[in-house]
N, C-alpha and C positions, 0 to 999 in steps of 0.2 A: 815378474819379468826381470830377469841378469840382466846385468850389466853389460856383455856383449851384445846382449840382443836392444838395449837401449842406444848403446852409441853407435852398431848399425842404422840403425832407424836416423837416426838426428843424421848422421855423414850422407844418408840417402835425402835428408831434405834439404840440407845444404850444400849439396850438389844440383839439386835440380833449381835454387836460388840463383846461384852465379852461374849459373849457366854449361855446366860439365853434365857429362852422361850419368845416371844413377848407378851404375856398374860400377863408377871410377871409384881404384881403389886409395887408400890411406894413404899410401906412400907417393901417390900421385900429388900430394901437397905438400905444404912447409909442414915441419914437424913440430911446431906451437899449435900449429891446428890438430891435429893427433892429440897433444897433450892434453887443449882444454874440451874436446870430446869426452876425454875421458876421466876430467874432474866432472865436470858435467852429468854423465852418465852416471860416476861414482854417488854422485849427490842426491841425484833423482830416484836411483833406488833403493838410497836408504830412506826417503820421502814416502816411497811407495811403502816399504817397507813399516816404516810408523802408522802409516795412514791406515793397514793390515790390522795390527794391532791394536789401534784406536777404534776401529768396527769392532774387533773381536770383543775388547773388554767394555763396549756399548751396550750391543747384544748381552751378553753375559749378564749384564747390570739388569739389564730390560727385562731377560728374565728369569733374575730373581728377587725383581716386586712382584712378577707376574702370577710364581709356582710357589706354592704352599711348601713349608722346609719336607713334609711326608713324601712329598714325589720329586723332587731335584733333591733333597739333602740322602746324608748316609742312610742304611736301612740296617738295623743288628739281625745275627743271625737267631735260631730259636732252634730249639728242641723240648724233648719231654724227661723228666727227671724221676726216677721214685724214689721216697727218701721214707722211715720210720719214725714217728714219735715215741717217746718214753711215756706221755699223755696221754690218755684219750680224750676223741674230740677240743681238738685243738686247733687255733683258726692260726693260719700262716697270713703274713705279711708280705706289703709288695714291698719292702724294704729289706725283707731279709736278703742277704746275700751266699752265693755259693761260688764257690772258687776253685779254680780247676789249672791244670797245667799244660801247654799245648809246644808237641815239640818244633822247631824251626831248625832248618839247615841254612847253615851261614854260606849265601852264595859265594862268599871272598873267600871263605875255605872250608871246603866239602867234609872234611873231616870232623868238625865241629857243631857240634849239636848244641840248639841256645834253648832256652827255655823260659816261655812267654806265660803270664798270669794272665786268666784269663778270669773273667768275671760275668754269674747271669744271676738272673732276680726274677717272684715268680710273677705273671703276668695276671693272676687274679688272686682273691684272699677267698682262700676254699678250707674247711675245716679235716681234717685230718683225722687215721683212728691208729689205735695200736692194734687192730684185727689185721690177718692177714693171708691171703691165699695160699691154701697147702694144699688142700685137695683139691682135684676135679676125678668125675664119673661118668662116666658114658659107655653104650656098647655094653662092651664084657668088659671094662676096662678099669682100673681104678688107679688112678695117678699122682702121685707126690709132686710139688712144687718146691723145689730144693730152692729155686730163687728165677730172674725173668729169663734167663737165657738156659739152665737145665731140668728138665725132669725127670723122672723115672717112674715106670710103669710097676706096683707093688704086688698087685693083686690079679687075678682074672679068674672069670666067673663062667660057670656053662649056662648058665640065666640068662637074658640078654635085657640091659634097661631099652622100655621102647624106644623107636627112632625117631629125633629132633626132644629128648628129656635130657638135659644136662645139671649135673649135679655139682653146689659150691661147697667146698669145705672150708670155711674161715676160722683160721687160728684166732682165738681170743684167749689173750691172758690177764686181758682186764674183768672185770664182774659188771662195769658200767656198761650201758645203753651204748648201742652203735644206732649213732642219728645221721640219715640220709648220704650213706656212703656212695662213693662215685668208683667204678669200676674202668681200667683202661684195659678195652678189649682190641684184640690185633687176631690177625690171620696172614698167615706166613702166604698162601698159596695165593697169588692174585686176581687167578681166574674164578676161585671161589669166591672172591669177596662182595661183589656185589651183590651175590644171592646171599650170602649169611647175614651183610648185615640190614638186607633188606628184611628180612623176617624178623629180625634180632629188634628192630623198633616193635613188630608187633608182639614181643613174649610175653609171656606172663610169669611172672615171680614169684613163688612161695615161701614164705617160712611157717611151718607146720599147715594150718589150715589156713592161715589169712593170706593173702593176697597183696602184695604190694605191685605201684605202678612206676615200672623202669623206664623213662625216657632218656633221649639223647640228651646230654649235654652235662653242664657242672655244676656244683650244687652252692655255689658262689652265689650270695645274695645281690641280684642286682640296685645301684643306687638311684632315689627317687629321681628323676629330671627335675633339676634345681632353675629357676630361671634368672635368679641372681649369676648361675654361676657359665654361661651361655657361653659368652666369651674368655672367662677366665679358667675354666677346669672344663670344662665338657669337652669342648676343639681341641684341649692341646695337643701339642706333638708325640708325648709317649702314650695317650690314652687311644688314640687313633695308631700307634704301631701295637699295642696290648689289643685292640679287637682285630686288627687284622690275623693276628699269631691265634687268637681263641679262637676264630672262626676256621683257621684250616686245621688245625687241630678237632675242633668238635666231632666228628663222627664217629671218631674211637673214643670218646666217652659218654658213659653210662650213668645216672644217678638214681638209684632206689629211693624213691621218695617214701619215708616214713623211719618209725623207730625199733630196731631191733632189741628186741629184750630177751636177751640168752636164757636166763630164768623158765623161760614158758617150756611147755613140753612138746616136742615139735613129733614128725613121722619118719623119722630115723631109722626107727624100728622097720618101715618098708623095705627102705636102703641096703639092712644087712641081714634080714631074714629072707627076703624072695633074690636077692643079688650076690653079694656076697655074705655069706654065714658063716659066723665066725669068728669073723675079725675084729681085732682087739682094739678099731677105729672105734668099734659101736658103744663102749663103754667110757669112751675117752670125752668126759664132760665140755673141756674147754672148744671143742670142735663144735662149730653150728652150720645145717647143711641146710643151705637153700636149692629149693626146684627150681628150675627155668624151662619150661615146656616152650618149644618154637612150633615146629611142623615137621611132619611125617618127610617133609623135603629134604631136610638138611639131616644127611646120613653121616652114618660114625665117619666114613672120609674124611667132612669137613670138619665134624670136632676134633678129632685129632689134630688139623693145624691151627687148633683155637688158643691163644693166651688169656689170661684174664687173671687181672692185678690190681689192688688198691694202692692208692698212695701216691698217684702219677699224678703229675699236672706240668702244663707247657709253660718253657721259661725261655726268657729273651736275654741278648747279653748284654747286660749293662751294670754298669760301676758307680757306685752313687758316690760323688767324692766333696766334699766342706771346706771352707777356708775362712779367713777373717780379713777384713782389710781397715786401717782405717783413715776415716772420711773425715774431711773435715772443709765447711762451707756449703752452698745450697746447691751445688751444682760439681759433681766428682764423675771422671770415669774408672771404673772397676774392675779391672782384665779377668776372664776366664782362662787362666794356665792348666793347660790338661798338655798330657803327653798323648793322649784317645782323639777321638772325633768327638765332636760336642752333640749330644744327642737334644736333652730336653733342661730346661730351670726347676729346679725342685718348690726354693723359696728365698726370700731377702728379707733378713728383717736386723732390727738394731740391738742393742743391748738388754732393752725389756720386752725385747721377745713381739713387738709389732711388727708386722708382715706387710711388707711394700710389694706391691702388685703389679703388673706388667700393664694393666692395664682399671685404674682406678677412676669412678665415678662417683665417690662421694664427696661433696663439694667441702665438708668439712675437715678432710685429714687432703693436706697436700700433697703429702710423702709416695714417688711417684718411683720409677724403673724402667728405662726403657733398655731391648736386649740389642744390640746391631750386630752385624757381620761386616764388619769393614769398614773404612775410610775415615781411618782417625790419619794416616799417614800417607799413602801413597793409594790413588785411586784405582789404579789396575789390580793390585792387592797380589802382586807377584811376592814370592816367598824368599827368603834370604838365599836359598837355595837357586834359586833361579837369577837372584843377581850375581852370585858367584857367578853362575857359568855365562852372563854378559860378560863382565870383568874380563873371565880368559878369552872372548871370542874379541873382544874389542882390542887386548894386548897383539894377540897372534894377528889382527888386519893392521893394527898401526905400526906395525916390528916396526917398517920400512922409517916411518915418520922420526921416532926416535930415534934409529939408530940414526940420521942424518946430523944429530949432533958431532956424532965421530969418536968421542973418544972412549980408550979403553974401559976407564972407570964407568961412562954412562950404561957402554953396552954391559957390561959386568954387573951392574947394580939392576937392568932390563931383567936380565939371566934369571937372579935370585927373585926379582920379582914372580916373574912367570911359574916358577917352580914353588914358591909357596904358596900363591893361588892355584895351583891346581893341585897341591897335597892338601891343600885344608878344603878343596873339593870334592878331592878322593876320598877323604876322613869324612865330612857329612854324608858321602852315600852310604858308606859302612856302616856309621851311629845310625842310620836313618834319620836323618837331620832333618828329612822332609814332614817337618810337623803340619797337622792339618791346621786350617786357619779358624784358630779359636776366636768364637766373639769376646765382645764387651759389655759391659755395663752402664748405662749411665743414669747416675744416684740421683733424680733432686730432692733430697731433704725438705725434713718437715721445718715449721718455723724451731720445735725445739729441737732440734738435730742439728740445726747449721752452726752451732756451736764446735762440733766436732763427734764423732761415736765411730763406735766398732760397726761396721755392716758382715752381718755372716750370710755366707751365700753356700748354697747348698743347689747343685747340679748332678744330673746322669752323662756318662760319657759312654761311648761303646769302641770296639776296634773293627768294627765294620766287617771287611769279609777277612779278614786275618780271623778271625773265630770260626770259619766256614772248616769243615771237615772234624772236626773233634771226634772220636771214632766212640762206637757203643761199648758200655760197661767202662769208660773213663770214670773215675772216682773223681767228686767233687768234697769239698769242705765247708762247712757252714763259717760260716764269717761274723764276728760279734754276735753271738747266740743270743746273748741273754738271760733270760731264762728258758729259754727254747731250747731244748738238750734230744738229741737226737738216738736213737740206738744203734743203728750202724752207720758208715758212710754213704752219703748223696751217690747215687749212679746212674749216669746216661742211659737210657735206654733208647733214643734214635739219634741219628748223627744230627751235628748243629747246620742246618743249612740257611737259605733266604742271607745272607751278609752280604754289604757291598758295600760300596767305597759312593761317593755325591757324586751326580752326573756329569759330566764334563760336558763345554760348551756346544757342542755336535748334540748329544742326547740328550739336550735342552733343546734344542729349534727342533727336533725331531720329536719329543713329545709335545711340543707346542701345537707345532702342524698337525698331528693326530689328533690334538685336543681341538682344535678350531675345526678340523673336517666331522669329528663325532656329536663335539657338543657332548662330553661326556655319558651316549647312547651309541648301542650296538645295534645297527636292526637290517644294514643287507651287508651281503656275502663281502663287498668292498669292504666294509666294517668291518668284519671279524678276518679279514688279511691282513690289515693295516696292525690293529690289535696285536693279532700275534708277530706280527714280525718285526711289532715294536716290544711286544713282549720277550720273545726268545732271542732277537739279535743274531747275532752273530753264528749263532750255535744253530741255524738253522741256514739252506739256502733256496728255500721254496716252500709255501704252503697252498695247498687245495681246499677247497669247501663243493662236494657232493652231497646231495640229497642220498638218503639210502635207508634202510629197516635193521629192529635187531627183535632179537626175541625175551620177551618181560621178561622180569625174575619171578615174577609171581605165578604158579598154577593156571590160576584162572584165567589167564588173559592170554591175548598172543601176539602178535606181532607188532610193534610200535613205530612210526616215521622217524625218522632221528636226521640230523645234521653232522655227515661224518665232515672233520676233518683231518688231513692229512697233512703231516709233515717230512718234508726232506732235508734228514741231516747234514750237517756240515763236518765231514766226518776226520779234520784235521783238526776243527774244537772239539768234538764230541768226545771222541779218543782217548784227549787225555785229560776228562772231563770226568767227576766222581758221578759213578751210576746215580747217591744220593742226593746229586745237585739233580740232575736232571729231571729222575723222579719228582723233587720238589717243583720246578720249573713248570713241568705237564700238569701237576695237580694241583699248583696257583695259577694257573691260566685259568683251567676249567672253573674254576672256584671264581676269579674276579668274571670270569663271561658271563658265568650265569648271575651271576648281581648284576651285573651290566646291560644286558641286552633281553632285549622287550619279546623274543623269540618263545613261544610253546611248547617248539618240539627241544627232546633233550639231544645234547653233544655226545658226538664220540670224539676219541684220539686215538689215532693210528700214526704211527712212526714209520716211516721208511729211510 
């Protein structure tokens, strides 16, 4: 409520006190009465005004004891990366890092290109080969893989290999064993996709006569369920963002379970005496060619829009960054300074290397860590940035106050006021001054620590959706290798999408309210609207749920009940929205519904 609209209201009721018409206007009285209307008014509504605020940062607080940091905090973006080892069979690290560049246009001057480091890491510890996809066969067809985005067709044959037989040629120029390599296989055409890689679970794999079994997923050893470790490593915050990114990722990888040993003597000889004859492939030792038989279904059409590539695995962006601070006495806080969003805690420990825990139950070691977000200083936890622009709004409503002192110097030294808070205003939007609000620490020491020591702390940060968009075949860099030496440069092979910035207070009480109507379960059509149109936002202005049929991918079978749903875009976000945001958008939906909801029949998506 303004402030004209307050001192109408109070002049309408004290009118009808003393006795005048509620009509009667202002000027109808002495003009003291005017005046303290309108200190009056003035007072009230910066009352209201507080009181606004005071809810706002309640709410706010309320929940965020209530939301776990994975759904109100930042979320980093992911993509897939292939990168070569100089080793064979080598297991990668979630600590390794890869470093990339991403360009920015300086809003304050268009002409200027800045340039942002950008940082990801991998999301499981999956072993690695120096084997590598050169060939593929199909058809009449015989294909060179020059790398993931060109090939070229070498050979062609008047033979034809039968249809749904695809052939691997894996470059090895190692003489060791390739143990349980994982394949990331993709298909360009998307109305294909369903049927290839419906079949593509059931293939079967050869090398020479034996048989190996290819299943979906990554060849990443999963760790035993520790019960010690329940609430301090199992729940956290980056191991719960790392399954989320595995799980949408899985279906374009593959893993051959078993050990290839190049040595043996395989059926090559079929390869290039009934298909192509001739060629100077068949003699070239370091080549090893796996069969993959699907079904007479899947015609040359679709292998031709087939890729298939080792060495890929999904990576998130994150920056794993170290400091030292030191403590001294039983009780210290610790600041986390990051110029990023603060994603996850890595670890805290003191000089001899003992690790203080966020959450310690052995009665014996004291040495304790607690992480907070806020309220070492001001409770609302507004930014320096946002009391500047109090600062100018409070000068520019009180001009009037000061200037009543009158004299030149006052108003003059007013002037320069105002104009340096609003250039060191101006200057933090340009810096981006707007740091996010990094937590804290707080240390309590063990009995022999409170003497004093070094605490090193070791943290993940990410840049939330400032990483979203990174374009494919972006070149990345390995970061403190080690001895991890790599043969050529790390390269994108899908754009970085899923980044975003922590909820703001609105899309807090609006996943709240979703979570309290669901009960974190999906099971009538009310559900799965709420769902998505808390899922998609903005970007969408309508969804439907019809009942409706499609037809299997499978031969044998035929018609299935499905659950379409429909969406209608919102087509002034959509517009100027990257095709591969959205893509990802539709295909995290479908992926969290089906974990979610208790439903049989399978979803469609349809866009309108």
């Amino acid at each position: 409520m303004n402030q004209e609209r307050i001192k109408d209201r109070i002049l309408r009721k004290a009118s009808r006190l003393w006795g005048f018409n509620e009509l009667q206007t202002e000027s109808s009285f002495d003009p003291i009465v005017g005046l303290l209307l309108t200190a009056c008014a003035s007072e009230l509504e910066k009352l209201n005004t507080d009181l606004e605020d005071s809810r706002s940062r309640i709410i706010e607080r309320v929940l965020d004891l209530m939301f776990p940091e994975e759904v109100s905090g930042v979320t980093p973006s992911s993509a897939v990366v292939q990168l070569f080892p100089t080793e064979n069979n080598i297991k990668i690290s979630k600590y390794n890092q890869f470093k990339g560049t991403k360009k920015i246009t300086n809003i304050y001057n268009p002409t200027e290109i800045l340039h942002k480091d950008v940082f990801f890491g991998p999301t499981i510890e999956t072993t690695l080969t120096t084997a590598k996809v050169e060939y593929l066969a199909y058809g009449n067809s015989l294909k060179k893989i020059d790398n993931f985005f060109f090939n070229d067709i070498i050979n062609t044959s008047d033979n034809f290999i039968p249809k749904g037989e695809l052939w691997i040629g894996l470059k090895c120029t190692d003489t060791e064993n390739i143990i349980n390599p994982t394949f990331y296989v993709n298909i360009n055409n998307s109305y294909q996709k369903d049927l290839f890689f419906y079949y593509l679970r059931q293939a079967k794999i050869y090398f020479g006569n034996q048989e190996f079994s290819f299943n979906e997923g990554y060849n990443a050893t999963e760790e035993a369920f520790n019960f010690e470790n329940i609430v301090r490593k199992n729940y956290s915050n980056l191991d719960q963002i790392n399954n989320r990114i595995n799980n949408f990722y899985l279906p374009n990888f593959f893993t051959l379970n078993g050990t290839i040993n190049h040595t043996e003597k395989t059926d090559v000889d079929t390869l290039f005496q009934h298909y192509f004859t001739g060629h100077k492939l068949e003699h070239d030792k370091s080549i090893i060619w796996l069969r993959v038989e699907l079904t007479e279904t899947i015609g040359n059409d679709v292998l031709e829009n087939v890729s298939i590539n080792l060495n890929c695995l999904p990576v998130v962006n994150k920056r794993i960054s170290r400091a030292s601070h030191r403590v001294t006495g039983a009780l210290n806080i610790v600041p986390v300074d990051s110029d990023e969003f603060f994603l996850d805690l890595d670890y805290v420990s003191n000089d001899e290397g003992y690790r203080y825990d966020l959450r310690n139950y052995n009665d014996n070691k004291s040495g304790t860590v607690t992480l907070r977000h806020g309220g070492v200083s001001r409770f609302d936890q507004r930014r320096a940035s946002d009391l500047l622009q109090q600062l100018l709004e409070l000068i520019k409503d009180e001009t009037a106050s000061f200037m009543s002192i009158g004299n030149d110097a006052t108003r003059e030294t007013l002037k320069q006021i105002n104009q340096n808070v609003a250039a060191l205003y101006q200057l933090s939007k340009e810096k981006d001054f707007e740091k996010p609000n990094n937590p804290y620490l707080t240390v309590n020491a063990t009995s022999k620590d409170e003497g004093g020591f070094f605490c090193n702390i070791a943290f993940w940060t990410t840049l939330g959706d400032e990483a979203n968009d990174i374009k494919i075949g972006t070149v990345l860099s390995l970061e403190e290798a080690g001895t991890m030496l790599l043969e050529k440069n790390i390269m994108l092979v899908t754009p970085t999408v899923g980044g975003r910035k922590g909820l703001s207070t609105k899309d807090k009480i609006l996943e709240y309210r979703n979570s309290l109507l669901t009960r974190g379960r999906i099971v009538t059509i009310a559900d799965i609207k709420a769902y998505g149109l808390n899922h998609f936002k903005n970007t969408i202005t309508k969804i439907e749920v019809k009942k409706g049929t499609k037809k299997e991918s499978s031969t044998k079978e035929g018609f299935a009940r499905t659950i379409d749903i429909y969406l209608y875009k919102n087509t002034e976000i959509t517009e100027v929205m990257k095709e591969s945001e959205w893509h990802y958008l539709c295909d995290s939906f479908l992926i969290n519904l089906k974990k979610a909801s208790s439903n049989v029949y399978p979803y469609t998506l349809n866009t309108i």
